[in-house]
C-alpha positions as CSV (number, residue, x, y, z in Angstrom):
1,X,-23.5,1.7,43.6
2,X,-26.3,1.9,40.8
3,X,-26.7,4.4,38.2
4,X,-24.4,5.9,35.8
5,X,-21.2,5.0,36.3
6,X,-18.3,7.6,36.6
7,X,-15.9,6.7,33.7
8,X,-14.0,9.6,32.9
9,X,-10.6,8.3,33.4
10,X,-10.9,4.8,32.1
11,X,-12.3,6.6,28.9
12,X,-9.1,9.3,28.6
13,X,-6.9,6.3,29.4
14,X,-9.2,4.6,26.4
15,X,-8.5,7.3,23.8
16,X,-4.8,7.3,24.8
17,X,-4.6,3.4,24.1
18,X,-6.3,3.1,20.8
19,X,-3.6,5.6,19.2
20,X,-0.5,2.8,20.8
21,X,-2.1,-0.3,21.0
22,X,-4.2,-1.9,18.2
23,X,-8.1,-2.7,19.8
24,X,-6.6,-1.1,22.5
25,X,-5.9,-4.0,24.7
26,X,-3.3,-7.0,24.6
27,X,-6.9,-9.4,24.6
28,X,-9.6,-9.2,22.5
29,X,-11.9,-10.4,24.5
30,X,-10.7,-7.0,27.4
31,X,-11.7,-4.5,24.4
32,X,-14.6,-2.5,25.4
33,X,-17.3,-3.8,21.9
34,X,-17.0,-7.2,24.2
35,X,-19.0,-6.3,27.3
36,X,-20.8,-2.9,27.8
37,X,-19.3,0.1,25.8
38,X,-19.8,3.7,27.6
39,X,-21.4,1.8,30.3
40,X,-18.9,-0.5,31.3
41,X,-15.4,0.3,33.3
42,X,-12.5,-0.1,30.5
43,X,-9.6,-0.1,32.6
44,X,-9.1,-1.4,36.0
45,X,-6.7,-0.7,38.8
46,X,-6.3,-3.6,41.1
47,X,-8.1,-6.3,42.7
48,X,-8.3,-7.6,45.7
49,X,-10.0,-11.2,46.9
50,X,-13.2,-11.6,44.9
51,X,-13.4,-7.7,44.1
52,X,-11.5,-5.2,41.5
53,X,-11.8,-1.6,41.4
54,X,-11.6,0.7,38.0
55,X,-9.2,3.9,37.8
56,X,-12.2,6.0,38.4
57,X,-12.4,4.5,42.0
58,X,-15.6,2.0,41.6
59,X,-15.8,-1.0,43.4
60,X,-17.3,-4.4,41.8
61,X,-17.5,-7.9,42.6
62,X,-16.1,-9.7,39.4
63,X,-17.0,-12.7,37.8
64,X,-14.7,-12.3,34.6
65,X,-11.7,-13.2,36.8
66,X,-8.8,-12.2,34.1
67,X,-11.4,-14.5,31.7
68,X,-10.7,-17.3,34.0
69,X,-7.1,-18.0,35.4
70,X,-8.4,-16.4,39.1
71,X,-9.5,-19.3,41.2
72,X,-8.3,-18.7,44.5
73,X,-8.8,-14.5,44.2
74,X,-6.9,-11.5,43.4
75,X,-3.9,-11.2,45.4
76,X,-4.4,-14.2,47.0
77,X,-2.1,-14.3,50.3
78,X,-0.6,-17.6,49.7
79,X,0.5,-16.9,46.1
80,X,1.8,-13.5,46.7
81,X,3.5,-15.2,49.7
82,X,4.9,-17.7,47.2
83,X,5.9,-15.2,44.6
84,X,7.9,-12.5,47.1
85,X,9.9,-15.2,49.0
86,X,11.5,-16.0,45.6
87,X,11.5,-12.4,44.1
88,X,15.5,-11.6,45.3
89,X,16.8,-14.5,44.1
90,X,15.5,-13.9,40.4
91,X,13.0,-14.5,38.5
92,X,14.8,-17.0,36.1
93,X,18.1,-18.2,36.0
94,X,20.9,-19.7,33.0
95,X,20.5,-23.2,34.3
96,X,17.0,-25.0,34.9
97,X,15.5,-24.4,39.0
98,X,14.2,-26.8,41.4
99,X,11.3,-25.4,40.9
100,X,10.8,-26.8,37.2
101,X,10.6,-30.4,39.3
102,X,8.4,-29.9,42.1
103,X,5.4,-27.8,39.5
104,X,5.8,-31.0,37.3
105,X,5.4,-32.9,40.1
106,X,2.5,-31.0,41.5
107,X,0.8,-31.6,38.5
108,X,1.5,-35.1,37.6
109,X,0.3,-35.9,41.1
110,X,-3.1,-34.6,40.7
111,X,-4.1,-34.4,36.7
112,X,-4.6,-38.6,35.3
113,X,-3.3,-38.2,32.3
114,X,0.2,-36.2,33.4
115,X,3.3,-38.7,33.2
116,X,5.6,-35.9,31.8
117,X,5.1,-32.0,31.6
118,X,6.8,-29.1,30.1
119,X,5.7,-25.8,30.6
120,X,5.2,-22.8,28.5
121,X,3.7,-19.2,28.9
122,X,0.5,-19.3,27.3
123,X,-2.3,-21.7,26.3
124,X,-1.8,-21.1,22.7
125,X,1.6,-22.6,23.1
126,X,0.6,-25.5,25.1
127,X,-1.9,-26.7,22.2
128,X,0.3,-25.7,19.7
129,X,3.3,-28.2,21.4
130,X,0.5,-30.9,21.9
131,X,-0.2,-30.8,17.5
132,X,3.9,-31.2,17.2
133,X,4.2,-33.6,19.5
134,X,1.3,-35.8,17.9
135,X,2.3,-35.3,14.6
136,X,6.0,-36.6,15.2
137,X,4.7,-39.7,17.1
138,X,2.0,-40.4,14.5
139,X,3.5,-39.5,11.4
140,X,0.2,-38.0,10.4
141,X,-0.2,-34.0,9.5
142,X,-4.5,-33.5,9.8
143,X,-5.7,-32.4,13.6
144,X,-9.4,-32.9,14.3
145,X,-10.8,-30.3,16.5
146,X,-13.5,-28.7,19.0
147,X,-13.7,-25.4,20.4
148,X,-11.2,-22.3,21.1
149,X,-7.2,-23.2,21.2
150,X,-5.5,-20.2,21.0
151,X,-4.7,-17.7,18.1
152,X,-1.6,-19.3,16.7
153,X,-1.6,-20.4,12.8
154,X,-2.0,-24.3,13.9
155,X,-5.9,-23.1,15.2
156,X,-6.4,-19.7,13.1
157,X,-6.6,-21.9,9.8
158,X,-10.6,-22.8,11.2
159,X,-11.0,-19.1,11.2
160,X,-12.9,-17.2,8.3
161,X,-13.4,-13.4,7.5
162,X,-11.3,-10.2,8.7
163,X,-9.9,-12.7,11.6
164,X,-8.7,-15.4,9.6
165,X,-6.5,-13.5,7.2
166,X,-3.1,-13.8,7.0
167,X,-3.3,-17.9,7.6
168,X,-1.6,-19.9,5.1
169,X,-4.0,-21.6,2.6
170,X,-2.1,-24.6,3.0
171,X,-2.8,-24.9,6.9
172,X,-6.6,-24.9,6.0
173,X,-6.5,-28.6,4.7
174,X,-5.0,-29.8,7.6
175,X,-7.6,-28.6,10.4
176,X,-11.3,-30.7,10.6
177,X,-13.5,-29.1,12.8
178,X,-16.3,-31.4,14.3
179,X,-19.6,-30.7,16.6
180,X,-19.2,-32.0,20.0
181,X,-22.3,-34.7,21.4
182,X,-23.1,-35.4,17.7
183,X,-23.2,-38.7,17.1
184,X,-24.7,-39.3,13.4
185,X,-24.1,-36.0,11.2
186,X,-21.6,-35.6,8.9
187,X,-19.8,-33.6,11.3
188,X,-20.0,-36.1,13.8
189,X,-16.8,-36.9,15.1
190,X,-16.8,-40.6,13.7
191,X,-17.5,-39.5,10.0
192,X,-15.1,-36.8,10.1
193,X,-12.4,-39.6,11.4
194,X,-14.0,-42.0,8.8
195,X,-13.4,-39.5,6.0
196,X,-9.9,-38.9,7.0
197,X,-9.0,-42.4,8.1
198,X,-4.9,-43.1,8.4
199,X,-4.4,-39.2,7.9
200,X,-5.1,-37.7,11.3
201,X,-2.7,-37.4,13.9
202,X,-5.0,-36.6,17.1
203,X,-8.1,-35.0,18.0
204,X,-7.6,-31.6,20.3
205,X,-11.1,-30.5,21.6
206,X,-12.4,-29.3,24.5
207,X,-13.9,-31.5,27.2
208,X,-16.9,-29.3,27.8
209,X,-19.4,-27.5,25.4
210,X,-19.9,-25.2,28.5
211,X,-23.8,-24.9,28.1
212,X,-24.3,-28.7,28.7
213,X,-23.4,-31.7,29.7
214,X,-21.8,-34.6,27.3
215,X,-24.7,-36.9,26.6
216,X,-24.6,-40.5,26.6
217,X,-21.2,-41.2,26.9
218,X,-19.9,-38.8,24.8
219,X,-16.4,-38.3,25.9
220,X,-16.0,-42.2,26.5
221,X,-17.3,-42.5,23.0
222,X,-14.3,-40.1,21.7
223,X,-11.3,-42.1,23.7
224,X,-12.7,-45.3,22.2
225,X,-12.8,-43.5,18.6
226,X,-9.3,-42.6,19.2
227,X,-8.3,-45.6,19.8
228,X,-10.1,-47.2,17.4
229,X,-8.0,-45.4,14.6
230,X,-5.0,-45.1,16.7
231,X,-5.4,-41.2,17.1
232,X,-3.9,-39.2,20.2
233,X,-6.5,-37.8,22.1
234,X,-6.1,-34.2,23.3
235,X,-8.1,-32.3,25.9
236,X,-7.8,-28.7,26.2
237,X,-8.1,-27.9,29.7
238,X,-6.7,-24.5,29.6
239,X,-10.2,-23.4,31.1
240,X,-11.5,-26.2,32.8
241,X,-8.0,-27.8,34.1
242,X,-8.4,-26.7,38.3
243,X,-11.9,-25.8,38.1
244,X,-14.0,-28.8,37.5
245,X,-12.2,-30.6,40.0
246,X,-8.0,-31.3,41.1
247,X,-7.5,-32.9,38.1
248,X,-9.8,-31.4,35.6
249,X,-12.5,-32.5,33.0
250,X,-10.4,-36.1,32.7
251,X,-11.2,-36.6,36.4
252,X,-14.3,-35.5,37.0
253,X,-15.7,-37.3,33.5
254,X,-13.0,-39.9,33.8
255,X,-12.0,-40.0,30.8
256,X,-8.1,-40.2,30.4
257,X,-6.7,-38.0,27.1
258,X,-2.9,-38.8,25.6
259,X,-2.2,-35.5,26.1
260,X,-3.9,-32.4,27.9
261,X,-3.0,-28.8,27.9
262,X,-3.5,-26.5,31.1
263,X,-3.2,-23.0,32.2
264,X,-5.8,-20.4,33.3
265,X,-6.4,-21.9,36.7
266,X,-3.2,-23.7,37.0
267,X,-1.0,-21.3,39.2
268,X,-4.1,-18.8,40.3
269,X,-3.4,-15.7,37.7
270,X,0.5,-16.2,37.1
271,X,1.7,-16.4,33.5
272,X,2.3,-20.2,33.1
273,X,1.2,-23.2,30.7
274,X,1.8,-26.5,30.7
275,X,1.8,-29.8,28.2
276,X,1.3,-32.8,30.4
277,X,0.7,-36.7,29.0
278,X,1.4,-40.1,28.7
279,X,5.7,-41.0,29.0
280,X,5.8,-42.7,25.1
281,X,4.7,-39.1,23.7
282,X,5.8,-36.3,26.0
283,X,9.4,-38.0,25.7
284,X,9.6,-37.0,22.2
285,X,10.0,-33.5,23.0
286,X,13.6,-33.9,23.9
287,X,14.0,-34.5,20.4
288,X,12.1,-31.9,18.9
289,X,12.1,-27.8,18.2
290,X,10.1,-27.2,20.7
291,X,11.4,-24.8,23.2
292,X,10.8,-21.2,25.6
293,X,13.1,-19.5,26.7
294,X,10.3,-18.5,29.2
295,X,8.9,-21.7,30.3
296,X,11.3,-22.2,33.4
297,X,10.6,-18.3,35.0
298,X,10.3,-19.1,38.4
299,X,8.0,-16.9,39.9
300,X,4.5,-18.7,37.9
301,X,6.3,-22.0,38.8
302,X,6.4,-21.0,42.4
303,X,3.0,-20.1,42.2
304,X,1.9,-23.4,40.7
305,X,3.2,-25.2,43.2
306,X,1.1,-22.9,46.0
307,X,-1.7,-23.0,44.3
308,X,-2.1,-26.9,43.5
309,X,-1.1,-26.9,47.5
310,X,-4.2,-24.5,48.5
311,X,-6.7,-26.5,45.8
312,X,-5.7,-29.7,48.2
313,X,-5.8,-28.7,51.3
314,X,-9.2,-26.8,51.2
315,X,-10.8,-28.7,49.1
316,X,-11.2,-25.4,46.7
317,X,-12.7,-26.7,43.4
318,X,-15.9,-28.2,46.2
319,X,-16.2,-24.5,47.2
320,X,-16.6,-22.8,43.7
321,X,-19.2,-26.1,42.8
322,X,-21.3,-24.8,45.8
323,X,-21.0,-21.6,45.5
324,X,-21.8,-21.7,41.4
325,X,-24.9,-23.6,42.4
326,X,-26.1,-20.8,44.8
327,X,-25.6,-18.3,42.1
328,X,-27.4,-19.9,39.3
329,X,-29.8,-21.3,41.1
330,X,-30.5,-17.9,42.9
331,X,-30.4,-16.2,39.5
332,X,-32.4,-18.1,38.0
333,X,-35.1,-18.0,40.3
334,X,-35.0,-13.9,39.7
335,X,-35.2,-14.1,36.4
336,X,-38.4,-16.6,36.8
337,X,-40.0,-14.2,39.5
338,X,-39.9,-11.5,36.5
339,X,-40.8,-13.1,33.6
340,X,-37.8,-12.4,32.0
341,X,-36.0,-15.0,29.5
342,X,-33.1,-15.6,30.6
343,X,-31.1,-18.8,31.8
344,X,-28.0,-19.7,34.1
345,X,-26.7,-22.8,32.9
346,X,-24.0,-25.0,32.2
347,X,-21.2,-26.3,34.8
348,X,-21.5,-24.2,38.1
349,X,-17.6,-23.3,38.5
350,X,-18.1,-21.5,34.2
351,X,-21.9,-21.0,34.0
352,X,-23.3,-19.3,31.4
353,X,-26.1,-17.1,30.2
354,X,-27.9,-15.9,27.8
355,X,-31.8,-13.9,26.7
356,X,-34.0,-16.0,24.7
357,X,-36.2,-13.7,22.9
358,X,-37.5,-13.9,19.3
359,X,-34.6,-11.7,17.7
360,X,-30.9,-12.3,18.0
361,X,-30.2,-8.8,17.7
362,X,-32.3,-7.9,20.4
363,X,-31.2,-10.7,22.6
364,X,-27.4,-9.3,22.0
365,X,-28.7,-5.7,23.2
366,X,-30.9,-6.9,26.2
367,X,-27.4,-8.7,27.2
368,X,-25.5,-5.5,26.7
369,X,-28.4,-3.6,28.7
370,X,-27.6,-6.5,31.4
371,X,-24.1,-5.8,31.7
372,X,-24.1,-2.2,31.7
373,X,-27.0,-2.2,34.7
374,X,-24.9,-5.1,36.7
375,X,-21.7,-2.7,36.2
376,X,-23.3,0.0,37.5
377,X,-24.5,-1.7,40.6
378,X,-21.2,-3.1,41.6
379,X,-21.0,-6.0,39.4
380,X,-19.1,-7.4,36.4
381,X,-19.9,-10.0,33.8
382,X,-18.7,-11.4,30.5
383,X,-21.5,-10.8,28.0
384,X,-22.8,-14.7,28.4
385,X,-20.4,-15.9,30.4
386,X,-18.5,-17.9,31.7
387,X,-19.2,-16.5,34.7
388,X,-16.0,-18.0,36.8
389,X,-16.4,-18.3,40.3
390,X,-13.2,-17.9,42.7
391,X,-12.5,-19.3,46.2
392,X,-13.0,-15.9,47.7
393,X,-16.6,-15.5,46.4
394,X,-18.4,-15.1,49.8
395,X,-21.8,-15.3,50.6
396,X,-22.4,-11.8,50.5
397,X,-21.0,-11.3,47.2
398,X,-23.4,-13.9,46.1
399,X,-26.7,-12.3,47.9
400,X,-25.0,-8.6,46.7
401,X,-25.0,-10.0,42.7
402,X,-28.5,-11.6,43.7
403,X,-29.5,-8.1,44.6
404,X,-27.9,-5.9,41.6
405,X,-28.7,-8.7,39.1
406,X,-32.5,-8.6,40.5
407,X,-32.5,-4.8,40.1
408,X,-30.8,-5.1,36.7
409,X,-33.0,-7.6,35.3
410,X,-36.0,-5.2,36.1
411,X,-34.3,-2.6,33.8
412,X,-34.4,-5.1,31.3
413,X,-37.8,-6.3,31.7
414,X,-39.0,-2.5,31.2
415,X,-36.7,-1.6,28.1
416,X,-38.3,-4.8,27.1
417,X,-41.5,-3.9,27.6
418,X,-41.9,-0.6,26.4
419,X,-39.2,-2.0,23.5
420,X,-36.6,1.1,24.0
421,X,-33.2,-1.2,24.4
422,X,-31.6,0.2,22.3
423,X,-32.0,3.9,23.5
424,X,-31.3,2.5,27.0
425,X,-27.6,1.6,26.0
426,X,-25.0,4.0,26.7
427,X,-22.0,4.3,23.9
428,X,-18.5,4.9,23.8
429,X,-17.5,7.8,21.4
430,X,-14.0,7.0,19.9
């Protein structure tokens, strides 16, 4: 497939959602401004494997993967398998299932940190239960943080602008942000615990900045900080929890949190979260408000359970490692061949990308003009990543992205060149 793409239904669909649902989608990173707009499919149909198809009928191999819970591939047989043989006798009960036991199980046999679990329906959730829970055992009310944890008040406080209205004031003394592999600014970490010594209650951050590596030590420099001034030590692994290995960023860094919070990955696409940590903490729950009516629906149990099954017994996380590293590496070799500036990097599994030109704005529009010639070749990215690979990535979907992305950089190189971006990029009329 290359050239324009036929979008005629996913853009009536389009004008038919923006007059019932605000940004017409449920995600705001699934609205159209966040990839390709007029040049990008809006609405998709089904997916099967590694591939999805658009209600206008076009085929792409996708690396967006529901923005990152696919790891073993749409439809996968063993999690559909898991999913119908519990279908007739309902999807959740009055009393608590068997299948609460054997997901917690799963998990606590595989992630370091997981004594206890309770599950949830989405990550926000998850990081929000983490907070309460730290807060009762520490007494403390201030959370030190790094990175994305959902949209909830809790994490929205950080957020300024349009997006950050609506957030009681109050909330905004409570929430320190920090910058991750600082060591000496006055955001580093240590300062900002220094500054609020005896007040905070734990430190939530992601384990991964996603471009890089943590240098020196990094995350073995935060677990001794946090136990230095007695804080609980939180890793949000809602994206990297199944993906960097079994058992997540703690394994594969080895570094062991108090608490971590997983979902994404964790059943392969189902709706499910999960709180999992060290007995002393997680035990406090039964005590507090903290509680779904939701968290025990059996089906995203069931397909935990699968899932964690398949990730052991064919070793998947190895397989999207390998397969990441032919991608990048491949890509990046392309974009040498051409001259053009841009960059793979990052952690094979959740790469990322990005144009490193001498303007930002034209950087932003040579990544839109990326997108927009990848989707109309048969391929889908998120503008910069991550780019998540899945078990059923095959080595002809990696030589076929090789291909389109090699034909799409070329389009960039020339828009580029003759500096027409802009008039290059298609646009979606409301």
């Amino acid at each position: 497939m290359s050239g324009s793409l036929k979008l005629e239904e996913s853009i009536k669909l389009y004008r038919r959602a923006v007059k019932v649902i605000p940004g017409a989608s449920q995600t705001i990173s699934k609205r159209p401004e966040a990839f390709a707009p007029g040049g990008f499919p809006i609405f998709l149909e089904r997916g099967l494997g590694s591939h999805v198809w658009d209600v206008d009928g076009n085929e792409y191999i996708d690396y967006i993967m529901c923005l990152g819970p696919i790891t073993l591939g749409y439809a996968y047989p063993a999690i559909n398998e898991a999913i119908k043989r519990r279908l007739e006798d309902g999807t959740i009960l009055s009393l608590p299932h068997r299948l609460e036991i054997e997901a917690a199980e799963a998990i606590i046999e595989c992630v370091p940190c997981a004594e206890m679990v309770r599950f949830f329906k989405t990550g926000a959730e998850a990081t929000a239960a983490a907070v309460r829970v730290a807060r009762a055992y520490t007494g403390r009310e201030k959370i030190v943080s790094y990175g994305y944890h959902g949209w909830l008040d809790v994490w929205a406080a950080l957020v300024g602008g349009k997006m950050g209205r609506g957030v009681p004031e109050a909330l905004r003394k409570l929430i320190i942000p920090f910058n991750y592999n600082d060591f000496e600014s006055e955001r580093s970490l240590e300062n900002v615990l220094k500054r609020n010594r005896d007040e905070v209650a734990c430190i939530v951050m992601n384990p991964i900045d996603y471009w890089s590596p943590p240098k020196n030590g990094y995350l073995k420099w935060v677990r001794e900080l946090a136990d230095e001034y007695n804080v609980i030590l939180v890793f949000d692994e809602i994206v990297t929890g199944f993906r960097l290995a079994l058992g997540g960023a703690q394994e594969y860094f080895d570094v062991t949190p108090d608490l971590a919070c997983f979902a994404k990955g964790m059943s392969s696409g189902m709706p499910v979260s999960a709180l999992a940590g060290k007995r002393e903490m997680m035990s406090l729950m039964k005590e507090l408000q903290i509680s779904s009516t939701y968290g025990g629906e059996i089906l995203s149990l069931a397909a935990v359970v699968a899932a964690i099954k398949e990730y052991k017994e064919k070793n998947v996380q190895s397989y999207l490692w390998a397969q990441g590293e032919k991608l990048m590496k491949r890509l990046n070799e392309a974009a040498k061949n051409l001259g053009v500036k841009v960059n793979w990097s990052g952690f094979p599994p959740i790469s990322m990308f990005k144009f490193s030109y001498e303007d930002a704005e034209l950087n932003s529009d040579l990544l839109t003009l990326f997108l927009q010639e990848c989707a109309s070749r048969g391929v889908l990215f998120r503008k910069g990543g991550p780019v998540y690979i899945c078990y059923s990535h095959t080595d002809e979907d990696i030589e076929m992205t090789v291909r389109a992305c090699t034909e799409s950089l070329r389009v960039v190189k020339e828009a580029y060149e003759k500096r027409d971006v802009k008039n290059r990029l298609r646009s979606l009329e409301p």
